[in-house]
Each structure stands twice: as C-alpha cells, then as structure tokens.
C-alpha positions, 0 to 999 in steps of 0.5 A: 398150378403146374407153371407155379411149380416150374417158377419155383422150381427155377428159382431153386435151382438159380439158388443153388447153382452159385453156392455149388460153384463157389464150395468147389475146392480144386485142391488135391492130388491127381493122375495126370495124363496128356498127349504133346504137341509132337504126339507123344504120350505122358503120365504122372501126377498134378498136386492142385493147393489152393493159394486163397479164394480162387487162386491156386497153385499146380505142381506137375510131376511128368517126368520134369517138374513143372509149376505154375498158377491159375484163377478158376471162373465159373468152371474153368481155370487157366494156369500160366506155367511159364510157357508162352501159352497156358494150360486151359482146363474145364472142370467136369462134374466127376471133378477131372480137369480136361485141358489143352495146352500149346495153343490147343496143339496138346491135351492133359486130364486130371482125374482126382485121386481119392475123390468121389464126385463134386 
C-alpha cells in the first residue's frame, strides 16, 4: 500500500512540474542590484517584457540604460546584452533572478516588484 501511495505520488509530481515551468511568466518590474567587475556596487531597476513563448526582452536602468534579450530553459535564462559575455541569471522560487556577468567576475539580482511568490 505504502509503495502504491509513493508511485503515485511520484507521478503527480512529474505531472505537475512541467506545467509549472511552463506558466512562469519573467514579465515585469524589478529592483535591481549588483556588484561590477572592479567591485563597485550599483542599483536601479530591470523592466522584463515578454517578446513570445520564452523569449523576452530586458531593459536595465542603472544609472546607464542598457537592453538586451534572452531564452529561458527550464529555470535559467541567458540574456545577450551586447557585452562579449552574457548575463546568466537562475530563477529562484520567490521569483528573483540571481545572476552573473563579465564571465562570473560580477553579480546582479533581480528581486520583483509587487510580485508574491511563483
């Protein structure tokens, strides 16, 4: 009875998982903050838009404007901004975006504004 239970237990979840990956949306406002490759410290904010299915576009605002684009997979999206390296952000489950750039030599987070959790 007990390995019944954990079998369909299982299943449920395998179920699930997927439909939840696939409903987050990334699309909105958020307070950014990140440390440069030199070790200053920035702030501002990062508007996310969703362009169509996983693709979306990011406009940062610190200090400097800056756009680029990127493709989430799974809980990870890499967005060309321009610079030789992207920035690679994981998505958390509180829906912050914890990221690196310059090759792993800065960070960035993204902590959503107005948003509760996924």
């Amino acid at each position: 009875m007990q390995k019944s239970l954990s079998i369909i237990l299982v299943a449920v979840l395998m179920a699930i998982a997927p439909a939840t990956l696939q409903a987050m949306d990334l699309s909105g406002t958020y307070d950014a903050t990140g440390t440069n490759p030199d070790g200053s410290q920035y702030k501002g904010t990062c508007t996310i838009t969703r362009i169509s299915g996983d693709r979306y576009r990011f406009v940062w605002s610190v200090g400097n404007s800056y756009q680029g684009e990127g493709e989430l997979q799974g809980t990870r999206i890499s967005v060309d901004w321009g610079d030789e390296q992207p920035v690679i952000y994981d998505v958390l489950p509180d829906g912050t975006l914890d990221g690196t750039w310059a090759g792993g030599k800065a960070t960035e987070t993204l902590k959503p504004q107005g948003k509760g959790q996924w």
